[in-house]
C-alpha positions in Angstrom: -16.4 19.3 31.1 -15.4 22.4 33.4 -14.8 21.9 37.1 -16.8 23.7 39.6 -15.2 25.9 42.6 -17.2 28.1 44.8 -16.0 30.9 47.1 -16.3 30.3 50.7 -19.1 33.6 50.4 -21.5 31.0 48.6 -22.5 29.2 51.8 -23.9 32.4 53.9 -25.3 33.3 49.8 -27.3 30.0 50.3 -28.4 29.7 53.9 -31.3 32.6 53.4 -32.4 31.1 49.7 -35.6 28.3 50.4 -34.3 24.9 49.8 -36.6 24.7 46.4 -34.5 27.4 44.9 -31.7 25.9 45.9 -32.1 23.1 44.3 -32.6 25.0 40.9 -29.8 26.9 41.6 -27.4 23.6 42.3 -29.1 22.0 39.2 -28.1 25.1 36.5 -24.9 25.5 38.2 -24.3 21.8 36.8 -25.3 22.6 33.8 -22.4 25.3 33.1 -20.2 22.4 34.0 -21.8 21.0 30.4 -21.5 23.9 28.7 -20.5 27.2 30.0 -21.3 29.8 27.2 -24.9 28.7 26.9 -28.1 30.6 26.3 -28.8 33.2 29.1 -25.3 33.3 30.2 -24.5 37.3 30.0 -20.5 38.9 31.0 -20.7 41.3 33.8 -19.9 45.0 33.3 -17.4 46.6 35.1 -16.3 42.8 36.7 -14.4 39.9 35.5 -17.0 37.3 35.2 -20.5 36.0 34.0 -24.0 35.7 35.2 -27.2 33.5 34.8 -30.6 34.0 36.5 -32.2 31.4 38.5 -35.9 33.0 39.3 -35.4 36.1 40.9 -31.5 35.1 41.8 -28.8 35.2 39.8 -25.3 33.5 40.1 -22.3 35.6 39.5 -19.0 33.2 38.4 -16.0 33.9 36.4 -14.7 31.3 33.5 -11.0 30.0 33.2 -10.8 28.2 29.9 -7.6 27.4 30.1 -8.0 25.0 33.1 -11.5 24.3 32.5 -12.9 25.7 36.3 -15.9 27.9 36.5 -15.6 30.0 40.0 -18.8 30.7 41.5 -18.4 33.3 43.4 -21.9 35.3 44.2 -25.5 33.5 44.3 -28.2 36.4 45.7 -31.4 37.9 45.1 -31.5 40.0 41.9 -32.1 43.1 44.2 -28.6 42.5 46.5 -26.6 40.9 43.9 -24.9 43.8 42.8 -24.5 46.0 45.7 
């Protein structure tokens, strides 16, 4: 089981998601815990890292399989995310 870090950016991410996406969000998040590489999981291009969609938001993290952590480090509307 991987251990789950986020970046200090994640709590201003969350504060303008509604509380019911949020919960979705927290819930998948867990999941990757499980089982990082799993269906829907896709590596960014052009950045270190992974994403999975949640709804229209997606969650930008990176993997370190060596220590078993997954960084979270972007959760946003698919519109913002990249920018």
């Amino acid at each position: 089981m991987y251990e789950i870090f986020y970046d200090k950016r994640i709590y201003k991410d969350i504060k303008n998601i509604p509380s019911h996406i949020i919960k979705n969000i927290l819930k998948r998040i867990e999941e990757l815990a499980q089982t990082p590489k799993r269906k829907g999981v896709k590596k960014l291009i052009g950045i270190d890292g992974y994403r999975i969609q949640v709804g229209e938001y997606r969650i930008l993290f990176q993997i370190d399989h060596k220590e078993k952590i997954i960084k979270v480090f972007k959760i946003k509307h698919r519109k913002d995310v990249y920018r």
